[in-house]
DOFILUM-119967 format. One line per field, with one value per residue (C-alpha): residue number from 1; residue in three letters; x, y, z. Coordinates in steps of 0.5 Angstrom, whole numbers, plus 500, padded with zeros to 3 digits. Example, Ala and Ser with C-alpha at 12.3 -4.5 7.8 and 13.67 -1.06 7.14 Angstrom:
2
i [1,2] .
aa [ALA,SER] .
px [525,527] .
py [491,498] .
pz [516,514] .
END
This chain:
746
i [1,2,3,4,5,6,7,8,9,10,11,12,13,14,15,16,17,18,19,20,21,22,23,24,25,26,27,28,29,30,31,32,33,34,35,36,37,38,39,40,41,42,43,44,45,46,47,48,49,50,51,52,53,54,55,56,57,58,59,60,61,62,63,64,65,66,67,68,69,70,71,72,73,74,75,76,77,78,79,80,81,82,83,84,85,86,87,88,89,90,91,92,93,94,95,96,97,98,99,100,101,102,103,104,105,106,107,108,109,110,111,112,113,114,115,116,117,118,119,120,121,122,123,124,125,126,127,128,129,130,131,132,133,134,135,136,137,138,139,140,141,142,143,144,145,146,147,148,149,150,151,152,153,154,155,156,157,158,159,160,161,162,163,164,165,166,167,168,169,170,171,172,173,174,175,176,177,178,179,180,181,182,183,184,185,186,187,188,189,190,191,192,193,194,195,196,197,198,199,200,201,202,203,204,205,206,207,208,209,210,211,212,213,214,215,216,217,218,219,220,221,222,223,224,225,226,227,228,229,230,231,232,233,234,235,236,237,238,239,240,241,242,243,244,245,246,247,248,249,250,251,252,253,254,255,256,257,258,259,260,261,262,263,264,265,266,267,268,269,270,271,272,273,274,275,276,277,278,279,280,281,282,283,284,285,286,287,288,289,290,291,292,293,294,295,296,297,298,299,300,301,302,303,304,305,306,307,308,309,310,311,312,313,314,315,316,317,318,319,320,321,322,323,324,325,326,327,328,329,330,331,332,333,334,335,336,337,338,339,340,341,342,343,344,345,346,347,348,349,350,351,352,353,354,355,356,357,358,359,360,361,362,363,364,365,366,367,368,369,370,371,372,373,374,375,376,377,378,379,380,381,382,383,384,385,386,387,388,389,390,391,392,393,394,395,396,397,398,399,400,401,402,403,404,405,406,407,408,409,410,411,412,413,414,415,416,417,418,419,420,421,422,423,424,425,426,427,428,429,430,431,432,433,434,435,436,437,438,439,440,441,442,443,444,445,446,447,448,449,450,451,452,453,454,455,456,457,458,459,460,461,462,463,464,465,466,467,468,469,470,471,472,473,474,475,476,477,478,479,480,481,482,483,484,485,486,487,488,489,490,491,492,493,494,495,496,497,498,499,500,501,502,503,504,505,506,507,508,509,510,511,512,513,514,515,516,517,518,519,520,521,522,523,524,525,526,527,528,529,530,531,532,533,534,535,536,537,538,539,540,541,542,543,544,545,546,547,548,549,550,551,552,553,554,555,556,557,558,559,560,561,562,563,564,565,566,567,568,569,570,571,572,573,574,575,576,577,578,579,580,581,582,583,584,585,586,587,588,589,590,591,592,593,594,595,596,597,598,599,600,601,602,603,604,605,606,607,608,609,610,611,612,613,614,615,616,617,618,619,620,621,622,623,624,625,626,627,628,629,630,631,632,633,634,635,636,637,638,639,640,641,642,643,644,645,646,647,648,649,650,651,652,653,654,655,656,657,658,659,660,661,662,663,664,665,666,667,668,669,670,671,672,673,674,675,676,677,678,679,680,681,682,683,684,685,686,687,688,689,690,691,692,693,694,695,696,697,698,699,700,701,702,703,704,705,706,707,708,709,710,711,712,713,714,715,716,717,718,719,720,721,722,723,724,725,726,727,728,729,730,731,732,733,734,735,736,737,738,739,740,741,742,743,744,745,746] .
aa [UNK,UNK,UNK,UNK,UNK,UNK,UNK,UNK,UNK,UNK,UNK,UNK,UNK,UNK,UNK,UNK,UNK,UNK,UNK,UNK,UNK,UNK,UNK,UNK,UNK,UNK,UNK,UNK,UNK,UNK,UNK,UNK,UNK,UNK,UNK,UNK,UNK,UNK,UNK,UNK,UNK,UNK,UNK,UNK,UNK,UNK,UNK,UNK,UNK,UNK,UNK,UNK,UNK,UNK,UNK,UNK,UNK,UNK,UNK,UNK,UNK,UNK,UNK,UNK,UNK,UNK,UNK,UNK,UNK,UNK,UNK,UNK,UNK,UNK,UNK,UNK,UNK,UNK,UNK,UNK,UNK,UNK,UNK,UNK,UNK,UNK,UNK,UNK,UNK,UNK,UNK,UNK,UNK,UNK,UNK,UNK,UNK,UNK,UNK,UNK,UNK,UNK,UNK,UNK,UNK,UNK,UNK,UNK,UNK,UNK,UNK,UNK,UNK,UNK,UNK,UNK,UNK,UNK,UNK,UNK,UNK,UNK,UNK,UNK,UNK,UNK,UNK,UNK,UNK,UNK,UNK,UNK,UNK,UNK,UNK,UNK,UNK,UNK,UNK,UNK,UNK,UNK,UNK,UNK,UNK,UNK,UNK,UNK,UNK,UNK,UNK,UNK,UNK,UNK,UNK,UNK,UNK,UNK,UNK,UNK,UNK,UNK,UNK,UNK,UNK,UNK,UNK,UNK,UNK,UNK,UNK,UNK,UNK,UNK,UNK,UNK,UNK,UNK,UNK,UNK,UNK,UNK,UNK,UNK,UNK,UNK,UNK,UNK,UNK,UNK,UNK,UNK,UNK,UNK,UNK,UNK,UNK,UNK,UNK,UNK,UNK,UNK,UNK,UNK,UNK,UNK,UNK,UNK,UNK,UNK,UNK,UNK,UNK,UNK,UNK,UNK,UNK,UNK,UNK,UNK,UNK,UNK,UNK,UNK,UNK,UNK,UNK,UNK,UNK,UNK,UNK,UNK,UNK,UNK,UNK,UNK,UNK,UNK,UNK,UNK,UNK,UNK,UNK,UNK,UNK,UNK,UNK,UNK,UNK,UNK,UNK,UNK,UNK,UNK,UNK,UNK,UNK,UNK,UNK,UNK,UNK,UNK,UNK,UNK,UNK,UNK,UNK,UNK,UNK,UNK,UNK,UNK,UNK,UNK,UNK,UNK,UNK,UNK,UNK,UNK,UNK,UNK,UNK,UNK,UNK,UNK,UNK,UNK,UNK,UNK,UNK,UNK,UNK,UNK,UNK,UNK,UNK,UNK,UNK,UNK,UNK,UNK,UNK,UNK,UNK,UNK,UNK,UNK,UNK,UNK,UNK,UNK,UNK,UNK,UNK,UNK,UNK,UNK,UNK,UNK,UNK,UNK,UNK,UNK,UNK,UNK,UNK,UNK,UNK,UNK,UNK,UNK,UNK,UNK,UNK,UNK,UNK,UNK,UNK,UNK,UNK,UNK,UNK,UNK,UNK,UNK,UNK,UNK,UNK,UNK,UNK,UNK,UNK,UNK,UNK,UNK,UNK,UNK,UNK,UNK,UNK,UNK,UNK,UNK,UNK,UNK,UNK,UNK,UNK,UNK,UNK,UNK,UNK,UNK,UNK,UNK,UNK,UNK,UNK,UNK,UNK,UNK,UNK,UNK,UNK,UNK,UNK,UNK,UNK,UNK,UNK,UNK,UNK,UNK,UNK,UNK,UNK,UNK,UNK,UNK,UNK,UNK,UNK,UNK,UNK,UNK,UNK,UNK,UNK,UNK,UNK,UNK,UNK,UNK,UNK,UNK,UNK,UNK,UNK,UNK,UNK,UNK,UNK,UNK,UNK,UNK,UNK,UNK,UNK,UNK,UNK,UNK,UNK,UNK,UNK,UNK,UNK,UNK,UNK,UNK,UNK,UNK,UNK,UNK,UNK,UNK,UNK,UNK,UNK,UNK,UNK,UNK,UNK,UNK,UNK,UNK,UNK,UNK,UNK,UNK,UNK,UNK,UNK,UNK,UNK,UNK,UNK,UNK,UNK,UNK,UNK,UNK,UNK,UNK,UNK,UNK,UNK,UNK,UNK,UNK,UNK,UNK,UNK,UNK,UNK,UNK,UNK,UNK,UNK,UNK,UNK,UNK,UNK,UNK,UNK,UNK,UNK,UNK,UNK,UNK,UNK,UNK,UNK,UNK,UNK,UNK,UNK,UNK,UNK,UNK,UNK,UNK,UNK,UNK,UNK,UNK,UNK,UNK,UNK,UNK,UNK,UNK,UNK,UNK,UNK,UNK,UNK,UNK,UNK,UNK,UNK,UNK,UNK,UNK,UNK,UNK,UNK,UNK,UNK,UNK,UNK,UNK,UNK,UNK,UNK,UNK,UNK,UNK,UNK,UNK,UNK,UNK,UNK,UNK,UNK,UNK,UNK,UNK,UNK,UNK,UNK,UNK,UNK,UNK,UNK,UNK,UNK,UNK,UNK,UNK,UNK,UNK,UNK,UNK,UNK,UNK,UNK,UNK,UNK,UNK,UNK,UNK,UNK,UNK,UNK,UNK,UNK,UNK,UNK,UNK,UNK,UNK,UNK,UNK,UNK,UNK,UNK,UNK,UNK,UNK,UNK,UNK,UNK,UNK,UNK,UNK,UNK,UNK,UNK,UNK,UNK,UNK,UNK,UNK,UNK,UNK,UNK,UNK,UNK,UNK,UNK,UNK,UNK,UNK,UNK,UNK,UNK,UNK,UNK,UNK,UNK,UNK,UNK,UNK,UNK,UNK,UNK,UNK,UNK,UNK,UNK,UNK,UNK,UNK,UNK,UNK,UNK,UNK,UNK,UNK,UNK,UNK,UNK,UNK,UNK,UNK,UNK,UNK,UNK,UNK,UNK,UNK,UNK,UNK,UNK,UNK,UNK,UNK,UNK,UNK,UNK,UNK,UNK,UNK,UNK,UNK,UNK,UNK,UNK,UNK,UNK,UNK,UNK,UNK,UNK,UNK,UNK,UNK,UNK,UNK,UNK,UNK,UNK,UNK,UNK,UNK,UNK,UNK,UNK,UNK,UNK,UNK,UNK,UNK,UNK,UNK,UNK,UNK,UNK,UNK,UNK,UNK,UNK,UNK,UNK,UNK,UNK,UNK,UNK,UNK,UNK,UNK,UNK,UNK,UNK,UNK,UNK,UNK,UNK,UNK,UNK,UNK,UNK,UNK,UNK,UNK,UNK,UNK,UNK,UNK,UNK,UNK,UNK,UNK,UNK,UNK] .
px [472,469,470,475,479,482,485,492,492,492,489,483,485,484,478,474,476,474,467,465,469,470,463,466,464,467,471,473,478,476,479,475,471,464,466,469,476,481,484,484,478,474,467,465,460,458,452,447,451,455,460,465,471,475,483,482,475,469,465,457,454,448,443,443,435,434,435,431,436,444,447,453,454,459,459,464,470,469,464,459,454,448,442,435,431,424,420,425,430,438,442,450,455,461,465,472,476,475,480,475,470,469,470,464,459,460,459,453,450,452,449,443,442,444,438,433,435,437,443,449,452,458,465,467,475,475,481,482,488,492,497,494,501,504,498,501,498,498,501,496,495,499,496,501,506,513,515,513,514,520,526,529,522,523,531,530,524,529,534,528,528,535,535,532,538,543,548,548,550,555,558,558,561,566,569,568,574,578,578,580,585,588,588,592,598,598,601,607,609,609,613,619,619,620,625,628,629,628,632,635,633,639,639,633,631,627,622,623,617,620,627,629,628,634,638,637,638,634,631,629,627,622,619,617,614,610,609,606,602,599,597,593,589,588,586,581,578,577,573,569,566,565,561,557,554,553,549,546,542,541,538,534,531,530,526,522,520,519,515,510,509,507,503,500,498,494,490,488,486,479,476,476,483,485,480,482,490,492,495,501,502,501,506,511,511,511,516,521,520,522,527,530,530,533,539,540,540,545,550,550,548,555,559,558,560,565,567,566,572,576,575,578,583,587,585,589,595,596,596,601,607,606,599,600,599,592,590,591,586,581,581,576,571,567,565,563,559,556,554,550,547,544,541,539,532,531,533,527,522,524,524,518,515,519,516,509,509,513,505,502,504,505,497,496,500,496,489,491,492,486,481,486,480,475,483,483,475,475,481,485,492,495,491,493,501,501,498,503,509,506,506,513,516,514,516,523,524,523,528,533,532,533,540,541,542,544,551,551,552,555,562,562,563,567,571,572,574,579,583,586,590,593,595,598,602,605,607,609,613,616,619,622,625,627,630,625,621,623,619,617,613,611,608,605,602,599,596,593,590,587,585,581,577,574,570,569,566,562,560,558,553,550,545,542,541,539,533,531,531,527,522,521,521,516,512,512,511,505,501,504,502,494,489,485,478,475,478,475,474,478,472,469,465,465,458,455,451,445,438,436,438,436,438,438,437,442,445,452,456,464,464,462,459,455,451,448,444,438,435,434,430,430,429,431,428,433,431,428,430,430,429,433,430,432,436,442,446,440,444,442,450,452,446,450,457,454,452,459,462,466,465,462,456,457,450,445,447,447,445,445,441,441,449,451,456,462,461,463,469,470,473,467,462,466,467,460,458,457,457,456,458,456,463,466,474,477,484,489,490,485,478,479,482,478,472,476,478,473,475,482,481,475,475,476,468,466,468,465,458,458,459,454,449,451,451,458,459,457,461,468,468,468,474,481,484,477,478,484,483,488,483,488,488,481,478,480,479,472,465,462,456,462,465,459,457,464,463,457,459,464,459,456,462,462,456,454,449,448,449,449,447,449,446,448,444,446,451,447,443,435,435,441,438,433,438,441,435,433,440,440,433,437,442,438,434,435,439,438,439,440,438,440,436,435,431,425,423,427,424,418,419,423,419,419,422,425,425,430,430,436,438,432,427,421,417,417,413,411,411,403,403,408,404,398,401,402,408,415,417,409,412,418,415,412,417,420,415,414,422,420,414,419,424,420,417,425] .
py [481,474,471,465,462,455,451,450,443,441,435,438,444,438,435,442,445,437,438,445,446,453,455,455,462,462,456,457,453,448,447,444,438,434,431,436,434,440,438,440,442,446,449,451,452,453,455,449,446,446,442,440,436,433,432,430,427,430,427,432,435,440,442,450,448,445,451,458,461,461,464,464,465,465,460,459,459,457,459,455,456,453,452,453,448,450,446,452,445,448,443,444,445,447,448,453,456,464,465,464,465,473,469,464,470,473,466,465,472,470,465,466,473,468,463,469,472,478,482,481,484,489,486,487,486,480,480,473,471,467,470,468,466,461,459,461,465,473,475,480,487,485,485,483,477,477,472,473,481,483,484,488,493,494,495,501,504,505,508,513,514,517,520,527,527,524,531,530,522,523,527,524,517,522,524,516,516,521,518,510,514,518,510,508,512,509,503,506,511,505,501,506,507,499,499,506,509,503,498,499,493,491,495,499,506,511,513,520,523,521,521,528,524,521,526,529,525,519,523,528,523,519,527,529,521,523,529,527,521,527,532,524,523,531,531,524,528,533,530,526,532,534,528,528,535,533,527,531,534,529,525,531,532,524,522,528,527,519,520,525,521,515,519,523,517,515,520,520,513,510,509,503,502,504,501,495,496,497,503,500,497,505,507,503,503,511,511,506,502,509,511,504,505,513,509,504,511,515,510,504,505,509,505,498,503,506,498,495,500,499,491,492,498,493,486,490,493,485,483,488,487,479,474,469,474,476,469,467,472,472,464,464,470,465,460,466,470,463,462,469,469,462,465,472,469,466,474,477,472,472,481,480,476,479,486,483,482,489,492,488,490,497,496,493,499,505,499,500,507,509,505,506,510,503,498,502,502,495,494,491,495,487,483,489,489,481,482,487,483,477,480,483,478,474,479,479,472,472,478,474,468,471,475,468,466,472,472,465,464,471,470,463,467,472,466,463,471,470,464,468,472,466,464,470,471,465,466,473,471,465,470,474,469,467,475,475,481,485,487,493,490,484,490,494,487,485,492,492,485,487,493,488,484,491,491,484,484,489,485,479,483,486,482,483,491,489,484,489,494,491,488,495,498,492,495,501,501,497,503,508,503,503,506,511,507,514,519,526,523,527,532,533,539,543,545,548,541,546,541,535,529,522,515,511,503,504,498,498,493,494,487,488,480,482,489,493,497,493,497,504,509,516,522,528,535,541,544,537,534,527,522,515,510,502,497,497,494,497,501,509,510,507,511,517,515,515,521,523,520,515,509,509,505,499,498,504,511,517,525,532,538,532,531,524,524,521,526,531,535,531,537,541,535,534,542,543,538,538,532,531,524,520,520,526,527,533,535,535,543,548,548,554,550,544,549,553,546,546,553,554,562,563,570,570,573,568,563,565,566,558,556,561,557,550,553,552,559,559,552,554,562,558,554,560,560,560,558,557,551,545,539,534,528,526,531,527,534,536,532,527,534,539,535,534,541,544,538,542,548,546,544,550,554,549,552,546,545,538,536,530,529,522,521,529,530,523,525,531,531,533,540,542,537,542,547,544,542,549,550,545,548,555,550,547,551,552,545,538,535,527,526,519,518,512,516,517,523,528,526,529,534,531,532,525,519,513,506,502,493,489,494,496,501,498,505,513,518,523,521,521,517,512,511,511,505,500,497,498,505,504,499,502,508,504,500,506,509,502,503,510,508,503,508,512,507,504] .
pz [463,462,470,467,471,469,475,474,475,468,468,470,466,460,463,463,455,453,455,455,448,445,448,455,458,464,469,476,480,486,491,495,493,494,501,503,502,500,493,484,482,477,475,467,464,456,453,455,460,467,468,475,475,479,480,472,471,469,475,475,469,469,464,465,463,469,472,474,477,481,487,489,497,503,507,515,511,504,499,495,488,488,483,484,480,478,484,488,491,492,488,490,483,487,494,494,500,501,496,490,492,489,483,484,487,481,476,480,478,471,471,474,468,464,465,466,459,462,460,462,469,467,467,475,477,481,484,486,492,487,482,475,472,478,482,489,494,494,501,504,501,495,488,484,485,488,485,478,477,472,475,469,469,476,475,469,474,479,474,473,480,480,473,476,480,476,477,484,484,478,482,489,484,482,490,491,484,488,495,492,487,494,496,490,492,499,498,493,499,503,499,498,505,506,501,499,507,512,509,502,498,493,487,488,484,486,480,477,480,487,485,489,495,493,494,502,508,510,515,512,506,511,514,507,505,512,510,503,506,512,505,501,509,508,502,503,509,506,500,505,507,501,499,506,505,498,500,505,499,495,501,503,495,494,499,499,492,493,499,496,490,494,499,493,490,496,496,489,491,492,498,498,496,502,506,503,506,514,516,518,511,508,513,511,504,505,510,511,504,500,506,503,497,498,501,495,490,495,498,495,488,488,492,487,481,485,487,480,477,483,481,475,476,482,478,472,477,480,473,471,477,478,474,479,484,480,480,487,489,483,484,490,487,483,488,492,487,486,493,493,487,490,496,493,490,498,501,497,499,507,507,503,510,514,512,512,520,520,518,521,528,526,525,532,535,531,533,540,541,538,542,548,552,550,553,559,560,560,565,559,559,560,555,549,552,551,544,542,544,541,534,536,538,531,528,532,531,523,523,527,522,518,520,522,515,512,517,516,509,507,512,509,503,505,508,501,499,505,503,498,502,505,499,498,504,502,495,497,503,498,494,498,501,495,494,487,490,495,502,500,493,498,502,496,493,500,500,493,495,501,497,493,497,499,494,494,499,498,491,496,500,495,495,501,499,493,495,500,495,490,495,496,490,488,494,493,485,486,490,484,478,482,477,481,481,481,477,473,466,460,458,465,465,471,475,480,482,481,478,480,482,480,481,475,476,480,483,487,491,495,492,485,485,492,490,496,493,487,482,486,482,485,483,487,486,488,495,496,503,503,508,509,513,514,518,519,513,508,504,507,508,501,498,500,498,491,491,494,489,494,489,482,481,477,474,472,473,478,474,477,473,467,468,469,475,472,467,472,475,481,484,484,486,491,493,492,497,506,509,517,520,526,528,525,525,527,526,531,531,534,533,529,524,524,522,517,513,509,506,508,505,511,515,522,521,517,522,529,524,523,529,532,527,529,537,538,539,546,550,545,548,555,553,556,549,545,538,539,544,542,540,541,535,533,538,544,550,548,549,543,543,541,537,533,533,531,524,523,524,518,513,514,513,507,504,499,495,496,503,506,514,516,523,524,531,534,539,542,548,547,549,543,539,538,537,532,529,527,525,520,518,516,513,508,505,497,498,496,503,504,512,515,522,527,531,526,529,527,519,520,517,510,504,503,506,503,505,503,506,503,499,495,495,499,501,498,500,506,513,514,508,510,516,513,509,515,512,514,516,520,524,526,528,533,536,537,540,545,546,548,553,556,558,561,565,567] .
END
C-alpha cells in the first residue's frame, strides 16, 4: 500500500498533483497549519521534491536532497514531520491533528529510507480516523463508514441471516395470513348482525353461505352469528398459540446462532483488535445488537409481509364496494410515507450515537467493578457513583432525544393517516342519511378502514426498527467482515516446535509506522534458557508475544527448527507453548479447573503432580474444599502467591516446549520464591525458555541474557560476562544492589 492520502479539500487536492505530477508517491491531508491554525492542507512528496499547500496554494518546497533523514513524531494533541538537514538542524514540513497522524509517522519512515537509499518499510495498514470516501469522522471502534456503507449489501446480508431458517419464518407468515383472514370475516358478521337481525334494512338479502339464517327465528339467528364470532376468537387464539411457540424456537435458534458467529469471530481475532475495542462495545455488538437483529427477523420481518398484503388485500375490497371510499383513506398515505421517509436517514445516525454512549457506560461499569478493591481502598465509592451516572445520565438524555423526536414526528404521521377516517365518517354517514348505503355496510367500511390504518401505521413505524437494525446489522457485520490479522496460512505444516529459534532482522510495532523492536537478530538453541533484561518499555514482553505469535512481525522474520512462524499451524504453535504472566487470570470455577484449562483431558493424578511441582499442593489441601475451592472471578478469595503458583502449576500441566516466564516469581515471597525456583528449574530442562525478570537475581543461572535498550539489542551474553562488560546490564546490577543495601538499612 502507498501511504497516500489526498485531502478532500479540492483546491488543495489541485495545488498538490500540479506540483508533484505523476511522481507523487505519497500525500497526507493537513489540517492544522504553520501558525497553528486548524484548516485545509496537505503534504506530498515525489521523487526530488516535497511539497506543503495550503487552503489551495502550494506555500513551502523542499529539495529531498537537503535531507538526511525524516520522522514523523506525536506531539500533545497533534502530530508533526520533521526533516533533518546534514548539519542535524530540524526543519518543520508538516502539523496534523491526532487523526492523521499514523499517516505521517509512516511517510516519515518512507521518507527517511527513502533519502538513506535503503528498501522500502513493508506496506503497513494505516488506518486513518476519517472515512476516505466523504471526509467525515469515524465514530470510535468503528472502521467502515455509517454513512457511506451500502444499504442494499446489508439488506441481502440480512436475508442471508434468516434464509437457514426460511421453513420456520414462511410458516410463522402463514399463521399471521390465517389470523388477518379470521379478521376479515369479522366485519361481514358484524354487518348481518346490523343489517339482517338488529334492524332489517330495506331489501336487504343474506348471501347464500348465510342464507340458512333466514329461516330460524331472530334469536336464534343472533346465538349462532355469536356462536360463528366465539369459533373465528377461538380459532385466532389458537393460531396464536401456535405461532408463539413456533417463534419461541425460531428465537431460540437464531440467536444462538447469531451470537456464536460473532462471539466466534472474536476469538479468532487478533489481539490487537480486541485490545483496540472496550468490552462494553463487544458485548454489545454480541449481545444486544444480535438480539435486535433476532427480533426484526422473528417479529418484524413477518409482520411487514403480513401487512403489505393485508394493504392490498383491503385497498382492493374498499375499491370494490365504494372507489370513493378507497380514496379517502388512501389520499393521506403519500404525505405520511414521505414524511418517514425523511427522517429515516436522521433515525440511523442518532441510534448510531445513542449506542456509542451505550458502550461507553457499559466499559465504565466493567472498568469500576474490576478495579473495585483499588475504588474502595482509596475511599472513592462516590468519585465512581458520580462518574457512572454522568455517563448514564448522557446516555439517558440522548435516548430521550431522541424519543422526543421520534414520537413527535411519528404521531404527526399517524395524525395525517388519521384524518382519513374522518373524512370517512362523514361521507359514510352522508350516505346513510342519504339511504344509499345501509348501517350495517357503514359499519363493515368503517371497520375495514380502520383494519387499514393498522398496517399503515405499522408501515410509518417501520423505519425506527429498520434504522435500529440496520445500525445494528452494520455493527455486527463489521466484527464478522474483519480479516483475522493472525491466521494459519493454507499449506501450514504441523510441529512439534522442536529446533532452534531465530530471530531473523526482526523489527515489530503495534503501530506498524511506530516499531518497538529494531532489527533483532537472535538465535536460540533448544534447551537454552534465555534471559531478557531492560527498561521498561524496551521490548522484552513484545519480544515474547512474537514468539507467542500474538502479533506477526512486520519486518524480518521468526523460525523454529528452520521453519518460519507464519509457515506453522498455529494450533500447534500455540498448544506447544506455556506462558507465566505477572498477573495471571484465573477462571471463575475451582482451582481444579483453573489448572486443568490448559489440558481439559488431564487426570485428577496428573493434576495434584502439578501442583505439587509448582508448590501449591500444600496451602490448597488447607482450603475445606480442596481443589474444589471456588476461586471467584479472576482469583479474587486466594493471595497474589496463590494465585501465582496455580498459573504455574498450569504451564506445567501444559508441558510446552517452549515456554515463556514473564515475571513468573514477581508476586511471591522470598522463601516460595526459592521453592518455586527449583521447580521452574525441573520445568525447563530440554525446553527453550524465555525468562523475563525485574529482579536480575533470579537470571543468573540463564545460559545467557539479552540486553535490549529502546527496542534494540544492546548486550548478549552470560551473566559474568555482561558484568565484566560495565555497560547496561553492569549498571543495573548495581543499582539493585544499592536499592537492596538501602532497604536493608530503612
Amino acid at each position: 500500500m502507498k501511504p497516500i492520502l489526498l485531502p478532500t479539500h479540492e483546491p488543495t487536492q489541485q495545488a498538490l498533483t500540479q506540483a508533484a505530477g505523476s511522481g507523487m508517491f505519497l500525500a497526507c491531508p493537513c489540517d492544522i497549519g504553520p501558525d497553528g491554525a486548524h484548516g485545509a492542507g496537505g503534504f506530498a512528496a515525489n521523487e526530488t521534491t516535497a511539497f506543503f499547500a495550503w487552503e489551495g496554494q502550494i506555500v513551502s518546497t523542499w529539495p529531498l536532497s537537503d535531507f538526511s533523514d525524516f520522522a514523523g513524531r506525536a506531539m500533545i494533541g497533534n502530530g508533526i514531520l520533521e526533516g533533518l538537514d546534514h548539519q542535524g538542524h530540524p526543519v518543520l514540513l508538516a502539523r496534523v491533528s491526532m487523526t492523521y497522524l499514523p499517516r505521517l509517522m509512516q511517510i516519515g519512515r518512507m521518507l527517511s529510507r527513502y533519502v538513506q537509499k535503503l528498501p522500502p518499510p513493508p506496506d503497513a495498514v494505516v488506518r486513518e480516523a476519517v472515512c476516505p470516501k466523504c471526509g467525515r469522522q469515524l465514530p470510535q471502534n468503528y472502521r467502515i463508514c455509517p454513512n457511506c456503507i451500502d444499504k442494499s449489501v446489508t439488506i441481502k446480508r440480512l436475508w442471508a441471516i434468516a434464509k437457514p431458517y426460511w421453513v420456520w419464518l414462511l410458516a410463522s407468515v402463514a399463521l399471521m395470513f390465517v389470523g388477518s383472514g379470521i379478521n376479515l370475516l369479522h366485519p361481514f358478521l358484524s354487518r348481518y348482525v346490523a343489517d339482517g337481525l338488529l334492524r332489517p334494512a330495506e331489501g336487504f338479502a343474506y348471501p347464500s353461505i348465510l342464507s340458512w339464517l333466514a329461516s330460524p327465528s331472530g334469536g336464534v339467528q343472533l346465538l349462532i352469528l355469536c356462536a360463528m364470532m366465539f369459533g373465528l376468537h377461538a380459532v385466532s387464539t389458537l393460531n396464536g398459540i401456535i405461532r408463539g411457540r413456533m417463534m419461541v424456537q425460531l428465537s431460540a435458534k437464531l440467536s444462538g446462532s447469531l451470537r456464536n458467529r460473532v462471539f466466534a469471530k472474536l476469538q479468532a481475532m487478533s489481539l490487537s483488535y480486541t485490545q483496540s475495542r472496550t468490552p462494553g462495545d463487544m458485548m454489545n455488538r454480541i449481545t444486544g445488537d444480535t438480539d435486535r437483529i433476532k427480533n426484526f427477523i422473528e417479529h418484524q420481518l413477518p409482520m411487514l409481509t403480513n401487512t403489505l398484503i393485508m394493504l392490498v388485500v383491503l385497498t382492493v375490497m374498499l375499491i370494490s364496494f365504494d372507489w370513493v371510499f378507497a380514496a379517502l383513506v388512501i389520499i393521506p398515505m403519500p404525505i405520511a410515507l414521505w414524511l418517514s421517509r425523511k427522517f429515516r436517514r436522521r433515525m440511523w445516525r442518532l441510534y448510531h450515537i445513542q449506542w456509542r454512549m451505550s458502550d461507553r457506560a457499559n466499559s465504565l461499569l466493567q472498568d469500576i467493578l474490576q478495579g473495585i478493591r483499588v475504588v474502595k481502598s482509596f475511599g472513592k465509592e462516590q468519585v465512581e457513583v458520580d462518574r457512572y451516572a454522568h455517563a448514564t445520565r448522557a446516555m439517558a438524555d440522548r435516548i430521550i432525544e431522541n424519543e422526543k423526536k421520534f414520537n413527535t414526528v411519528f404521531p404527526l404521521t399517524g395524525f395525517l393517516m388519521g384524518f382519513g377516517n374522518f373524512l370517512l365518517m362523514y361521507y359514510g354517514a352522508s350516505l346513510v342519511l342519504g339511504h344509499d348505503i345501509s348501517i350495517g355496510q357503514m359499519v363493515q367500511y368503517s371497520t375495514y378502514a380502520g383494519m387499514l390504518y393498522g398496517p399503515l401505521n405499522n408501515i410509518i413505524n417501520f423505519p425506527r426498527w429498520w434504522a435500529q437494525t440496520m445500525t445494528s446489522a452494520e455493527r455486527v457485520y463489521e466484527i464478522l467482515d474483519e480479516e483475522p490479522e493472525i491466521q494459519t496460512a493454507q499449506h501450514a505444516a504441523h510441529t512439534q516446535l522442536r529446533g532452534e529459534v531465530v530471530f531473523d532482522q526482526v523489527t515489530f510495532g503495534y503501530n506498524a509506522y511506530d516499531p518497538v523492536l529494531h532489527d533483532i537478530n537472535l538465535t536460540v538453541q533448544p534447551g537454552e534458557i534465555i534471559g531478557l533484561v531492560g527498561a521498561s518499555g524496551s521490548g522484552k514482553s513484545t519480544l515474547c508475544n512474537l514468539v507467542l505469535r500474538l502479533f506477526d512481525v512486520q519486518e524480518g522474520k521468526i523460525t523454529i527448527g528452520g521453519e518460519d512462524l507464519r509457515d506453522l499451524n498455529l494450533e500447534d504453535v500455540r498448544n506447544r507453548m506455556g506462558v507465566v504472566l505477572q498477573e495471571n487470570f484465573l477462571f471463575t470455577g475451582t482451582i481444579f479447573e483453573n489448572i486443568r484449562y490448559a489440558k481439559p483431558d488431564a487426570t485428577p493424578e496428573q493434576v495434584i503432580a502439578a501442583a505439587k511441582t509448582a508448590r501449591a499442593h500444600d496451602f490448597i489441601c488447607k482450603f475445606p474444599d480442596g481443589y474444589n475451592t471456588w476461586v471467584g472471578e479472576n482469583g479474587s478469595s486466594l493471595s497474589g502467591g496463590e494465585r501465582q503458583r496455580i498459573a504455574i502449576a498450569r504451564a506445567i500441566l501444559h508441558d510446552p516446549a517452549v515456554l515463556i516466564l514473564d515475571e513468573a516469581t514477581a508476586s511471591l515471597d522470598t522463601e516460595t520464591e526459592k521453592a518455586i525456583q527449583e521447580a521452574l528449574g525441573v520445568l525447563m530442562q530440554g525446553r527453550t525458555v524465555f525468562a523475563i525478570a525485574h529482579r536480575l537475581s533470579t537470571l543468573k543461572n540463564a545460559d545467557r541474557l539479552l540486553v535490549l535498550d529502546k527496542g534494540r539489542v544492546a548486550e548478549i551474553g552470560t551473566h559474568m560476562e555482561l558484568l565484566k562488560q560495565e555497560g547496561i546490564y553492569y549498571n543495573l546490577v548495581m543499582m539493585q544492589k544499592r536499592l537492596g543495601r538501602m532497604k536493608k538499612e530503612a
